[in-house]
C-alpha positions in Angstrom: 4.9 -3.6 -20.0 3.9 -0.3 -20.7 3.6 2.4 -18.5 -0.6 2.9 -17.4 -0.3 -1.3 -17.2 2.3 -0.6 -14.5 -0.1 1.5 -13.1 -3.3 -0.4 -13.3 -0.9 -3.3 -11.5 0.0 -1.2 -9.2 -3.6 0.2 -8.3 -4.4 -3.8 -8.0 -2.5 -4.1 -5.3 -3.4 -1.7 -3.4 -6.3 -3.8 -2.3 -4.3 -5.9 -0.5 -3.3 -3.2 2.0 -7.6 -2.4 2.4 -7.9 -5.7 3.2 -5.2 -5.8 5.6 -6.4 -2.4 7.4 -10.0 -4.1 7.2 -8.9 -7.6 9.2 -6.9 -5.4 11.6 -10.2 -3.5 12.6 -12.4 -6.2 12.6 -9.9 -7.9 14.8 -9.8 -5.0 17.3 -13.8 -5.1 17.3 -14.3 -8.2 17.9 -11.4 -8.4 20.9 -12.7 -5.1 22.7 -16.5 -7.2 22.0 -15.6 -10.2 23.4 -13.5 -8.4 26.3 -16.6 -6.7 27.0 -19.3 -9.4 27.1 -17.3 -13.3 27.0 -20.2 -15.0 27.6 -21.4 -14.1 23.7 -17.6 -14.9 22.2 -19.4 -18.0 20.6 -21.7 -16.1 18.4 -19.6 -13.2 17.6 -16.6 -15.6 16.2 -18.2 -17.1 13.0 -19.5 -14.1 11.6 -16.0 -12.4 12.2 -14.5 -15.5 10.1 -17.2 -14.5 7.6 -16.2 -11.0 7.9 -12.4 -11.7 7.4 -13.0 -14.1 4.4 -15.1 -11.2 2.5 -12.1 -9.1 3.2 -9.7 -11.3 2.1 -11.6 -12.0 -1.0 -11.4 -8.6 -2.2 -7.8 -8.9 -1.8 -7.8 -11.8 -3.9 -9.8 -10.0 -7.0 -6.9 -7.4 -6.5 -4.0 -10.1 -7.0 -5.9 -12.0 -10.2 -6.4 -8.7 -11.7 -2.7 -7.6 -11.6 -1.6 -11.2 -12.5 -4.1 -10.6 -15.6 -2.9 -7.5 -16.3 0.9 -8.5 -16.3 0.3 -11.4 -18.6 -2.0 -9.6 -21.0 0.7 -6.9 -21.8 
C-alpha cells in the first residue's frame, strides 16, 4: 500500500469520529428537549432515530470506502 492510499484510508475514517461527535449532540438535544417539555418525548424520539441512522450512515460510506481502498491497492 502506497503512501496517498494510506492517506485516503486514513481520511475515510475520519468520518467515523463526525458521526460520533454528530450522535453525541443530537443525543444532548434531544435529552435537554425532552427534559424541557416530556409531554412531546413521543414525537421527538423517531425522528432522532432517523437523525442517528443518517449519521451513522455516513459513517458507514467512510468504512466501505477505506475497505475499498485497502483492497484495490
Amino acid at each position: 500500500m502506497d503512501a496517498m492510499t494510506a492517506i485516503g484510508v486514513g481520511i475515510a475514517v475520519l468520518t467515523g469520529m463526525g458521526a460520533g461527535i454528530g450522535i453525541g449532540i443530537a443525543t444532548s438535544g434531544l435529552m435537554q428537549a425532552i427534559s424541557r417539555q416530556p409531554e412531546a418525548a413521543g414525537k421527538m424520539t423517531p425522528m432522532f432515530f432517523v437523525g442517528i441512522a443518517l449519521a451513522e450512515a455516513t459513517a458507514i460510506y467512510g468504512l466501505v470506502i477505506a475497505i475499498m481502498l485497502i483492497t484495490s491497492g
